[in-house]
N, C-alpha and C positions, 0 to 999 in steps of 0.2 A: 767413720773409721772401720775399716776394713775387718780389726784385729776382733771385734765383737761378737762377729759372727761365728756361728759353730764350725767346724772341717766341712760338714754333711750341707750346711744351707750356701756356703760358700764357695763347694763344687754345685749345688744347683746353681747358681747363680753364673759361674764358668759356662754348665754347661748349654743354662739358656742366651748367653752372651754368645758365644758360639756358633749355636743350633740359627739366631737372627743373625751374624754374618754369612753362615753358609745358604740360610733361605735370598739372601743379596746376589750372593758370587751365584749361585745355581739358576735365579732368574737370570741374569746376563747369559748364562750359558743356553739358557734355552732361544732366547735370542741370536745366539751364535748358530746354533743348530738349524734353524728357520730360514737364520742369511745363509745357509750353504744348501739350503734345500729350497724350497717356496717361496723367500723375499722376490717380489719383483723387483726390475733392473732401479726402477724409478726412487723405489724406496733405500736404496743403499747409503745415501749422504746421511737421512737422518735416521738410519741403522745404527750407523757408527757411534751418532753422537748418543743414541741410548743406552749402547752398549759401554760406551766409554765413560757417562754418567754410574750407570749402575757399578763400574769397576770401582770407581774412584771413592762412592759412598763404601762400597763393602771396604777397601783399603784405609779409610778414616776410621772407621767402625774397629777393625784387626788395631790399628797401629793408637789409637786413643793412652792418653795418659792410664786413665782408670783400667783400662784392662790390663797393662803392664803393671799397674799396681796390685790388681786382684791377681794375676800367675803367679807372681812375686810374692804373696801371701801365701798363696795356695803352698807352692814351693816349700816354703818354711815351714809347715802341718806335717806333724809325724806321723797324723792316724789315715792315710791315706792307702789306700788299697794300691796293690803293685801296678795293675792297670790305670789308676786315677793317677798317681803319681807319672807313671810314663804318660800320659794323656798331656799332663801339664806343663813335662820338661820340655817336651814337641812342642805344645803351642808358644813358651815360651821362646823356645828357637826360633820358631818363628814368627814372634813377635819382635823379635830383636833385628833380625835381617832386614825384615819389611822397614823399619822404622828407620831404616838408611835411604828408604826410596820416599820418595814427599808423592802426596794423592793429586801435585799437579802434573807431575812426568807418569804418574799412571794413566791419568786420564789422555796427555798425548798422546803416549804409547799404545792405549786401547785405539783411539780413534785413527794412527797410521797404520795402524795393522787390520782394521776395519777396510781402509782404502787400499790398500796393501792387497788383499784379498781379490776384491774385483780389477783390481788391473793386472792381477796376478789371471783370472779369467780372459779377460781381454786378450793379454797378451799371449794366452793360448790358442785362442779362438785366431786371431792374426800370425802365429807362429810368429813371435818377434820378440826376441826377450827387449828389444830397444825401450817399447811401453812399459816394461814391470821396472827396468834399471830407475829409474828417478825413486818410486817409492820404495824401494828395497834396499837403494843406496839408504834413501832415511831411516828406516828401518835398521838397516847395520851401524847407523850414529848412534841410533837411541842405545842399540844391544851394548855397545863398547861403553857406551857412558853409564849403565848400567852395572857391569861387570867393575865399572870405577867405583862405583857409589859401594856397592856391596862390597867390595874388595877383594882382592886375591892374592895367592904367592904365585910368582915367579911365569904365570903369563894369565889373561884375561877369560880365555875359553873356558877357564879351571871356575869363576865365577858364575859362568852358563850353563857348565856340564853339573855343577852340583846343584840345580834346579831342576835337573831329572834324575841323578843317581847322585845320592848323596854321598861325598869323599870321591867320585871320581875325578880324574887329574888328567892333562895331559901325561905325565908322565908315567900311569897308570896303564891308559890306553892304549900310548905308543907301544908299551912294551906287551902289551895282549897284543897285538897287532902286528907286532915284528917274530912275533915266536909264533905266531898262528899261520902267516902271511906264506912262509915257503912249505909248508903242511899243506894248505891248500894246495898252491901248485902242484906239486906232488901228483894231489888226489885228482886235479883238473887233467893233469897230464896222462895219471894211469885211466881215466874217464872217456880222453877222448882216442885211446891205441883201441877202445873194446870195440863190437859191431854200434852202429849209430843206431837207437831204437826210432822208431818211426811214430811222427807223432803228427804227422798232417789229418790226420782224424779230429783233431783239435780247434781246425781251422775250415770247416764247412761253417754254411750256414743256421746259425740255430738262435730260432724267431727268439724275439724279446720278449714276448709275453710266457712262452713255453720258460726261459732262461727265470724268469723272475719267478713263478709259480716251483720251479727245482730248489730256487734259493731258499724261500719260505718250506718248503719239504726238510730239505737238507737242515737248515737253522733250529726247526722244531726239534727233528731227529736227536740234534747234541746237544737239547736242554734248554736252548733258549726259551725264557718265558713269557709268549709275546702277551700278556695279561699285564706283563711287566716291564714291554717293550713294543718296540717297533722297528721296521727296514724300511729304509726310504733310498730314492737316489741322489748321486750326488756326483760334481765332476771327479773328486780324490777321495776315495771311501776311509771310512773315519767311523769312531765309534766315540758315544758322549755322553754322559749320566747326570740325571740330575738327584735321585735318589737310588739306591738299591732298587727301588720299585718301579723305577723310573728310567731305562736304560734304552737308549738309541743309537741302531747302525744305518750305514750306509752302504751301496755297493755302486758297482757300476758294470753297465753291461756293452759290449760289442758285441753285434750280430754274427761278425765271422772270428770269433776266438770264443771259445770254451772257457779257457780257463781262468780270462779275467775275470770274469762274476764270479765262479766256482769258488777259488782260492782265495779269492778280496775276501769274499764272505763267510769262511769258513775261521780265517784267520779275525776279522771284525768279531765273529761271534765269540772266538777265545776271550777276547776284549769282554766281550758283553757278560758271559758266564763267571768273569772274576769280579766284575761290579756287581750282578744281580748277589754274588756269594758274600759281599762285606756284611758285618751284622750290620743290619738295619737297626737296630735300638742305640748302634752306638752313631747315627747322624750327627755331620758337623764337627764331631773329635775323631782325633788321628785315629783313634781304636777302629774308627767307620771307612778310613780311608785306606787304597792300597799303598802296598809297601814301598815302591821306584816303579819307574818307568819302565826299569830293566826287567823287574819281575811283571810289571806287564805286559810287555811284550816276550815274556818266557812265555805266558798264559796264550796266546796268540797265537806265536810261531808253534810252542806243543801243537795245538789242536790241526793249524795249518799244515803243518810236513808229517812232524811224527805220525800223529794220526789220521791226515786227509789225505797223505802221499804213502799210506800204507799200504800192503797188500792185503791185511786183514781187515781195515776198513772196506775195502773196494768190493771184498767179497764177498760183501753182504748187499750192499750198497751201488755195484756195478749193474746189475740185475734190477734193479731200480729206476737206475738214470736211462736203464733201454727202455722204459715204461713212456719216459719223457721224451727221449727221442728214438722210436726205434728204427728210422732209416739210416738215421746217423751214422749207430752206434753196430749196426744191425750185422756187418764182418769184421767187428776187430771182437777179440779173446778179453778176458780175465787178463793173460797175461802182456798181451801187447797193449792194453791201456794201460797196467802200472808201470812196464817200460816207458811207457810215452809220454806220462805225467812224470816223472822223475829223470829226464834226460837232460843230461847235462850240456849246455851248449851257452858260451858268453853272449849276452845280448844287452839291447840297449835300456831297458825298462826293469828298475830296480822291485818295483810292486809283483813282475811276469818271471823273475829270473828262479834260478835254481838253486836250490838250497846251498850249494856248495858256492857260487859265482853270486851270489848275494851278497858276500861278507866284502868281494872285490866293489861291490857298489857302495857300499856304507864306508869304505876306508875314502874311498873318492870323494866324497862328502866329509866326511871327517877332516881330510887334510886341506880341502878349499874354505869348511868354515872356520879353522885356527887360524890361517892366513888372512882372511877378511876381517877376523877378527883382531886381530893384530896386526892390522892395518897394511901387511906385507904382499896383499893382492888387493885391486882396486875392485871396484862393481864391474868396468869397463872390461875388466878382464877375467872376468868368469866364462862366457861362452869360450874361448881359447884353452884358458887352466884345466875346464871339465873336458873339452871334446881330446885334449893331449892324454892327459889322467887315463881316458875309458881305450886309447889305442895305447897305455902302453902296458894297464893294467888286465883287460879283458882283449885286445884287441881287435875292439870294435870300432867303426867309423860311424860317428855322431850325422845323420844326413842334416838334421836342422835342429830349431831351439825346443818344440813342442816334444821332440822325442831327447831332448838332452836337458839343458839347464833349466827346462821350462817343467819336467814331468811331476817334482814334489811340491805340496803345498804348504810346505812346514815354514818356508822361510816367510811365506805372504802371514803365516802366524804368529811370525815373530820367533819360532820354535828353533835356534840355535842352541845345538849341543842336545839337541833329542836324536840323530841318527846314532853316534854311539851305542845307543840304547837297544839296536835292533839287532846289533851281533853279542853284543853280552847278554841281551833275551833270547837267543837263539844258545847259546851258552849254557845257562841256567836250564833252559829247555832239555837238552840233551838229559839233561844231570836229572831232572826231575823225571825225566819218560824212565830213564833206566830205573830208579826208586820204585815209582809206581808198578811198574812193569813186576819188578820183587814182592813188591806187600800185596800184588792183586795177581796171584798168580795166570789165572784164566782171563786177563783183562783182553790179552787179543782172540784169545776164543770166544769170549761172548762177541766182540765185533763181528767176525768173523759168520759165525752161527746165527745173532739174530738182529745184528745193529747196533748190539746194546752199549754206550759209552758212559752210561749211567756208574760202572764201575770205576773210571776216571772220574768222574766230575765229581763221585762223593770224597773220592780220594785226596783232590783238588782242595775241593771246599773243606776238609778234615784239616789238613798238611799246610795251607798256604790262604786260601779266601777270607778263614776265621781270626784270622792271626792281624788281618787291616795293617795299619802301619807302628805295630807293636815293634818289631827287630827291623835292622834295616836285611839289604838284600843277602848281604854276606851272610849274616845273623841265621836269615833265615834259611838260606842253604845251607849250613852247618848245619843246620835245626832238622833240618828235613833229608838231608844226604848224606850227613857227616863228616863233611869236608868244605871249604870256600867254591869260590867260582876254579874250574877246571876245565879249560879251552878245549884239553885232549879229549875230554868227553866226545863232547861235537865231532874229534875227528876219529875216533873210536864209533860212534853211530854211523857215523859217513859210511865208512868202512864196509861195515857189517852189510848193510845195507847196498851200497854199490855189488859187493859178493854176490849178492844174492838175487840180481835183474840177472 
């Protein structure tokens, strides 16, 4: 009997119940890690099945009678500390959600989304989304049966979306989306009447090994702590943790573009310096884990635009990267390279786009996966939906599948209702740069002056890394801004910032 125990021996025993599911879920994820990095081709079949073993025990382990028992005791303890108490109501939520899903549809679900993966490769390597359709068709049965199991009101995506931001809704979305949508334009329209900045300096060639050795320069500079990590490659750069101390990116390089390794990995690194910053003592409990998706990808895109598409970053920083390439680099200005990284122009690659003509990528994705998910578009008809979508929203012309439906790897993850997440982190971003910017007055002159971003990241980890998954995202923006999520922010930064190229 449960009720024997003291409050104090009864959270140890939560919190080593806990601490051995998340050592379960964290090996599978290093496994995942390894198959997007160094698995050879041969090893992928019984990849799958390890990774999809190890899901299924972590998921029996989480969803067990007795541990429902023990939160539900816990629960009931009045002498619990206000963190201990929010630790417990969390794991109890989610024990309760999980305990709709049985550890045999976990263990499918891991191992199609394992295979899912490499023919999501394949069918890049062949530009044919025809290979990835069979398993991502499956893949979209398991997610809708899914969304059943857990349940929802009033349409299915609202059961997916709240597995990355928790209370986000369709109904939510649409309306950020329909109030932000003609703001954009707007800003796209007053963007493209200005002079066009020149940005083919971007697109010489710049060797791989020089690009790789900038990345590791650059990554150390904003704190990463590679004692505490590592950068690897990968076909879709991605960022992965398996403790606080234990945080992995990825990039990816092209010979003739700059700025896909630069910006992959500046924004990865956002990723990595919000996991390195969870308290490590609280492993395993919410208190150790981040807030939402959304505030992870605020962490991200900050460090990626606000401060990588800065002029005060550069200025320290430009003078650097002529060290690494200086033929490149060796006639454009301070100011023609932050014109040139900041120019607005629709294109096809949501990962390459611009800050502004980014949020038109993510709505395009948003509106194909509510319809797939609601069964109202087939698999058959994704290449058609997206390539219409991108000419009426960006007007761009999709030339094939590798540069259109084929380019994110979210879906071969199974990760429906994670693209939302990237304009409400962009969102939250805004809101948060403007903050910092107020409590650290000289944040962009130390850039500026000596490189130093050490002023944000204590700010970060002060305001938002310490705080784990204590408030949810809104919680935390009030907490930290004084106000909820505020789209206008974003187009208030836009602004400013467009004025001033």
């Amino acid at each position: 009997m449960l009720i024997r125990y003291s409050t104090s021996d009864l959270y140890q025993i939560y919190t080593h119940t806990f601490r051995k599911i998340a050592d379960v879920k964290y090996a599978s994820a290093v496994l995942q890690w390894d198959q997007e990095t160094y698995l050879p081709p041969s090893g992928a079949v019984f990849r799958g099945q390890q990774i999809a073993t190890l899901n299924e025990i972590a998921h029996q382990l989480f969803t067990e009678s007795k541990t429902g028992d023990l939160l539900t005791e816990l629960q009931s303890r009045h002498d619990l500390t206000p963190l201990q108490r929010n630790n417990v109501s969390l794991s109890l939520t989610d024990y309760n959600k999980l305990k709709k899903i049985s550890p045999e549809f976990v263990k499918q679900l891991s191992k199609s989304i394992s295979a899912a993966f490499h023919s999501w490769i394949e069918a890049r390597k062949q530009n044919d989304f025809s290979v990835f359709k069979p398993l991502l068709g499956v893949l979209i049965t398991l997610k809708q049966q899914e969304a059943a199991m857990l349940g929802y009101t009033h349409h299915p995506y609202n059961a997916l979306m709240d597995e990355h931001e928790k209370g986000a809704t369709v109904v939510m979305v649409d309306k950020v989306f329909a109030e932000i949508q003609p703001l954009l334009q707007n800003l796209l329209s007053q963007s493209q009447s200005l002079p066009t900045p020149d940005d083919s300096f971007l697109n010489q060639h710049f060797p791989k090994n020089k690009q790789w050795e900038w990345s590791l320069f650059i990554a150390r500079r904003l704190g990463f702590d590679f004692d505490a990590g590592r950068q690897d490659i990968s076909e879709h750069p991605f960022s992965t943790n398996f403790n606080s101390n234990d945080v992995r990116i990825t990039t990816r390089i092209d010979e003739n573009d700059f700025g896909n390794m630069t910006w992959s990995t500046i924004h990865e690194v956002g990723h990595a310096l919000y996991e390195q910053g969870l308290p490590a003592g609280e492993y395993g409990l919410p208190s150790g884990e981040y807030a939402s998706l959304s505030i992870h990808e605020s962490q991200s895109r900050l460090w990626e635009n606000c401060v990588g598409r800065s002029e005060a970053f550069w200025t320290y920083f430009f003078p650097e990267l002529k060290k690494y390439f200086p033929e490149q680099f060796a006639s454009v200005s301070l100011t023609e390279f932050v014109n040139g990284i900041n120019k607005v122009k629709p294109s096809l690659i949501r990962t390459e786009a611009d800050e502004l003509t980014y949020h038109f990528h993510v709505m395009i994705r948003y509106e194909l996966e509510k319809h797939l998910i609601s069964g109202d578009l087939s698999v058959n008809e994704i290449p058609v939906y997206w390539n219409d979508l991108y000419k009426k929203l960006l007007n761009v012309d999709v030339p094939d599948d590798k540069n259109g439906c084929l380019q994110d790897v979210h879906w071969s993850h199974g990760s429906f209702g994670y693209f939302p997440t990237y304009s409400l982190g962009s969102f939250y971003a805004a809101q948060f740069w403007q903050k910092a910017k107020q409590d650290v007055p000289m944040l962009e002159q130390q850039m500026a002056n000596n490189g130093d971003t050490q002023g944000l990241l204590t700010w970060l980890r002060t305001n938002i890394h310490a705080h784990g998954r204590q408030l949810t995202s809104e919680e935390l923006c009030v907490s930290v801004t004084g106000s909820g999520l505020n789209s206008h922010s974003f187009i208030e930064y836009f602004t400013r910032k467009m004025n001033c190229l």
